[in-house]
C-alpha positions as CSV (number, residue, x, y, z in Angstrom):
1,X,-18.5,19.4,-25.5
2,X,-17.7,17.9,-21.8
3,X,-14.5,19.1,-20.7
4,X,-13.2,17.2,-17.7
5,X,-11.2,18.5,-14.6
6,X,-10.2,17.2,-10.7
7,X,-11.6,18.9,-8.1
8,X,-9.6,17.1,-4.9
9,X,-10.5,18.3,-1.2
10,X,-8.1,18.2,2.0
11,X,-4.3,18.8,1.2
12,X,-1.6,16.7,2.1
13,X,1.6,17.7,0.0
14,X,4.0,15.2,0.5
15,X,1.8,12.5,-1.5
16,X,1.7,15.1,-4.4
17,X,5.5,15.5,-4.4
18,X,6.0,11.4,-4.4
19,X,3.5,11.7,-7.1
20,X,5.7,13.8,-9.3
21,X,9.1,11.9,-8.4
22,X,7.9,8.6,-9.2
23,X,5.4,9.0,-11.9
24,X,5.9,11.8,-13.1
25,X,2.0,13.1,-12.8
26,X,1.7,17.0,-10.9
27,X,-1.2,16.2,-8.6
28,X,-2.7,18.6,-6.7
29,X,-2.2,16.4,-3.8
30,X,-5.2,16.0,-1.7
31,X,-7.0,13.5,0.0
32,X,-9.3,11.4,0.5
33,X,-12.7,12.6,-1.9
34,X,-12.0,12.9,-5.4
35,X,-14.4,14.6,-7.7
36,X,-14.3,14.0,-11.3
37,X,-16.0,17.7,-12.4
38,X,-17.4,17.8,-16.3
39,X,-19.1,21.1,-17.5
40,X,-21.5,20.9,-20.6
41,X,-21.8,23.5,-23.6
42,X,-25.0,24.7,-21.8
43,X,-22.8,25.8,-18.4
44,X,-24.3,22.5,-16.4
45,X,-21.8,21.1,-13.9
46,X,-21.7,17.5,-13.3
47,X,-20.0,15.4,-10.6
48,X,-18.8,12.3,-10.7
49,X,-16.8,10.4,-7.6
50,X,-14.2,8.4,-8.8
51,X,-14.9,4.7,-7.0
52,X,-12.0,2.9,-6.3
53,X,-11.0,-0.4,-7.6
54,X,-13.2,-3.6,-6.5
55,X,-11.3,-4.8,-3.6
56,X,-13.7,-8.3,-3.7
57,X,-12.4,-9.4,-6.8
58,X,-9.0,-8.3,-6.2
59,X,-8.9,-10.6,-2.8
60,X,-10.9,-12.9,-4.8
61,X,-8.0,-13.1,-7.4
62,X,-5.4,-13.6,-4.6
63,X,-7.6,-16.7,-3.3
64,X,-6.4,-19.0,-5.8
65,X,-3.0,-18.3,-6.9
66,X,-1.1,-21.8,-7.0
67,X,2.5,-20.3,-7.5
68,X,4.8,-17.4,-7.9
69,X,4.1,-17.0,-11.2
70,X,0.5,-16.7,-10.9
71,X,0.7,-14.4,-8.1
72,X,2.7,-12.3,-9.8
73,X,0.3,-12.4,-12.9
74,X,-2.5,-11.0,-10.2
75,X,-0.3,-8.0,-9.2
76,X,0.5,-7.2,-11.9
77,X,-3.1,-6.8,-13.3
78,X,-4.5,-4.9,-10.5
79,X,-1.5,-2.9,-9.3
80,X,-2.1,-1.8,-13.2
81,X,-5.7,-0.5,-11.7
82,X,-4.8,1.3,-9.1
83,X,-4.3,4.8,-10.3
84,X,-2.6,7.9,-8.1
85,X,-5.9,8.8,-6.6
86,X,-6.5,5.4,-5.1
87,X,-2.7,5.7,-3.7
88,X,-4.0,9.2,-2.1
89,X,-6.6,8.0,-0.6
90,X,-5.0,5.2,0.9
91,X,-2.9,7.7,2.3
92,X,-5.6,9.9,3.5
93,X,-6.7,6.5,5.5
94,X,-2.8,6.1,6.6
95,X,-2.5,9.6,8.3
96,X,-5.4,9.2,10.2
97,X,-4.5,6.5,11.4
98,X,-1.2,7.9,12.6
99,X,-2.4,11.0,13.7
100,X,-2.4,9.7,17.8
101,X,1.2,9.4,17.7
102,X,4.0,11.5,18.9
103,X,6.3,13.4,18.6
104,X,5.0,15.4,15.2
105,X,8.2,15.2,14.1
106,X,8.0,11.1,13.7
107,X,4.5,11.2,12.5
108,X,5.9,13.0,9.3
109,X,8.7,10.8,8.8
110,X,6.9,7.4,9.3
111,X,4.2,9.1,6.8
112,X,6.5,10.0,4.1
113,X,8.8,6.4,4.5
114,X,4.7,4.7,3.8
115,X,4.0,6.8,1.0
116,X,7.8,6.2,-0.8
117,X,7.3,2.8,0.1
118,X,3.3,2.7,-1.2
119,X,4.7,4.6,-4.4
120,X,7.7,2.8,-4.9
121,X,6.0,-0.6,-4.5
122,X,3.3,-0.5,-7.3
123,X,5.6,1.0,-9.7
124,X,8.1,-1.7,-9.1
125,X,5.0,-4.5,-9.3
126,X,4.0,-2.8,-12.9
127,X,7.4,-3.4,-14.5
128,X,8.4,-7.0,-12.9
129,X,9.6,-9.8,-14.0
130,X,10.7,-13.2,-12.0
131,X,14.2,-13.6,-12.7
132,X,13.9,-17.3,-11.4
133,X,11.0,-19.1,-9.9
134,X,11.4,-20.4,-6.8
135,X,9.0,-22.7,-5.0
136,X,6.4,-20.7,-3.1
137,X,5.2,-22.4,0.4
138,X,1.6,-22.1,-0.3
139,X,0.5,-23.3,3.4
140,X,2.4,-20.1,4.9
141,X,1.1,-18.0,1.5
142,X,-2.5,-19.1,2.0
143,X,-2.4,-18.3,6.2
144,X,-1.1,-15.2,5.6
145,X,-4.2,-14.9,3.3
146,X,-6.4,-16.1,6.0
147,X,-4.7,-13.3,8.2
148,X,-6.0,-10.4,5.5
149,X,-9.3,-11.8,5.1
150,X,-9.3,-11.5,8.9
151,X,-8.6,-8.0,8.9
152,X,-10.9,-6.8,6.1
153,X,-13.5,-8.2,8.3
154,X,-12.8,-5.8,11.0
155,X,-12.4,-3.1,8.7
156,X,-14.9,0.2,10.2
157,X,-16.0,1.4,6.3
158,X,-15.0,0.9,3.0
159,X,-12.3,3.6,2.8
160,X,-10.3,1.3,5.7
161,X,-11.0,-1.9,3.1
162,X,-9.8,-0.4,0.4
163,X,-6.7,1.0,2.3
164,X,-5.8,-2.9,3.9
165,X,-6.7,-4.0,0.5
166,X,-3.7,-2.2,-1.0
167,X,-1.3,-2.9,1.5
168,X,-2.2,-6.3,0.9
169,X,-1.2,-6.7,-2.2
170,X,2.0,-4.5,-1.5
171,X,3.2,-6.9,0.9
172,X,2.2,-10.0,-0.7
173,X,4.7,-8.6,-3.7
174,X,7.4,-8.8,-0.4
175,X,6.9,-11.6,1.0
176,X,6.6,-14.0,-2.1
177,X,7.7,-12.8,-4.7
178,X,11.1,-10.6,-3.6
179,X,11.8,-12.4,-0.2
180,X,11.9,-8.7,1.1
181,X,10.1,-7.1,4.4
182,X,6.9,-5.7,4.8
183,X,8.3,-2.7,6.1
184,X,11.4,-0.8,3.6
185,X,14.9,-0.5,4.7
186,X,14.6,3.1,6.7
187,X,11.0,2.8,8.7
188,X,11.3,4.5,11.5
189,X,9.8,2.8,14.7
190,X,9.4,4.3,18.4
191,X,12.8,5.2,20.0
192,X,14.8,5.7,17.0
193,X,15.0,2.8,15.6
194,X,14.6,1.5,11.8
195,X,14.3,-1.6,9.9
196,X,17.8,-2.4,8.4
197,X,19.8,-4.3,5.6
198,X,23.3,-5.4,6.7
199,X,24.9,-7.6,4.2
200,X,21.9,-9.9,3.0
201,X,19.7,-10.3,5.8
202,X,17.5,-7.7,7.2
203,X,16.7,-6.3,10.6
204,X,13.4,-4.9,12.4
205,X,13.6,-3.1,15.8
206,X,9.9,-4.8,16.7
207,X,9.8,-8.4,14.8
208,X,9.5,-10.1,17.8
209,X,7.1,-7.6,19.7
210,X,5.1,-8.0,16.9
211,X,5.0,-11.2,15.3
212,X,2.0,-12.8,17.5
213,X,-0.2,-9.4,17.1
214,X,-3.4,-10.8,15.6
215,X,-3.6,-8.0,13.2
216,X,0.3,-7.9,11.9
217,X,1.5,-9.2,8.9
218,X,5.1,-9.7,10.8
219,X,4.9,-13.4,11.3
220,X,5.8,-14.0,8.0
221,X,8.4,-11.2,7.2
222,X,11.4,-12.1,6.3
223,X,13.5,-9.6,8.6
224,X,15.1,-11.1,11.8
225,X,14.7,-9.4,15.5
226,X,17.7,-6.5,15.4
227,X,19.1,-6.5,18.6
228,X,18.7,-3.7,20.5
């Protein structure tokens, strides 16, 4: 008889908790190496590491999606994949790469508003449904796929890969399916300013700023510049 537990190295709580509060799962909340540990009847310990999902095929997937509907079918599937481990070590990837900033006190609030809005977004992706369809512009869809390609390709190791991969899809959800930003209503941004919602339309602190940044995805958000 194998029985099967989670060994999870370097703690980060905060993913754990959104764990919980959205899923419903109590995770030990760690990231980014997870360990799947089996012990046989004869004492033996064997390790496993849990290999996140195939990012290719994923992006592969996205490559030839023709409308909203299929898009949405391709989400659906793979945000279905993803389990809470490959959402902590997406994380893990996240706080590194927010670690330079200052003060502490935004690094933990910009790190939190990511994991909600990591969280929040594949659950929402698992349960949708298009309550009409609307014509997608599949010129802006497929640069804004060129754009991610771009980025994978500069991505340092497979950890970073996987982490863009993810976000990706996140934001494709956003931009083409919801009409929503790539950032949630609450980011924080330098100088104490966050993306908002007044009435219908929504406002980011840095759209224009950041909008011709080869590596930003702002160019096709939906939010207008707020003014500051």
């Amino acid at each position: 008889m194998i029985n099967p537990t989670f060994t999870i190295l370097d703690h980060q709580q905060w993913i754990g908790r959104l764990a919980y509060i959205f899923f419903g799962i109590i995770l030990p909340p760690s990231i980014p190496k997870f360990y799947l540990s089996t012990r046989t009847d004869s004492g033996q310990i064997i390790e496993e590491v849990l290999m996140p999902v195939d990012t290719t095929d994923l992006f592969n997937e996205l490559c030839v999606v023709e409308d909203q509907e299929s898009l949405l079918i391709v989400l659906k599937r793979w945000a279905n994949r993803y389990s809470i481990f490959d959402l902590v070590q997406a994380q893990g990837f996240t706080a590194k790469e927010l670690k330079n900033l200052h003060p502490p006190s935004y690094i933990k609030e910009l790190s939190w508003k990511h994991s909600e809005w990591l969280i929040a977004t594949i659950k929402e992706i698992r349960s949708a449904h298009l309550q009409k369809r609307e014509t997608m512009n599949l010129e802006e869809y497929y640069d804004f796929i060129e754009r991610i390609r771009e980025n994978l390709i500069k991505a340092e190791d497979r950890v970073e890969r996987d982490a863009q991969t993810l976000y990706s899809l996140c934001a494709a959800y956003h931009l083409f399916i919801t009409k929503t930003p790539v950032h949630m209503v609450g980011t924080p941004f330098p100088g104490g300013f966050k993306v908002q919602k007044i009435g219908e339309e929504y406002f980011c602190p840095v759209k224009e700023k950041q909008k011709d940044v080869p590596e930003a995805l702002c160019k096709f958000c939906v939010a207008k510049q707020l003014k500051i």
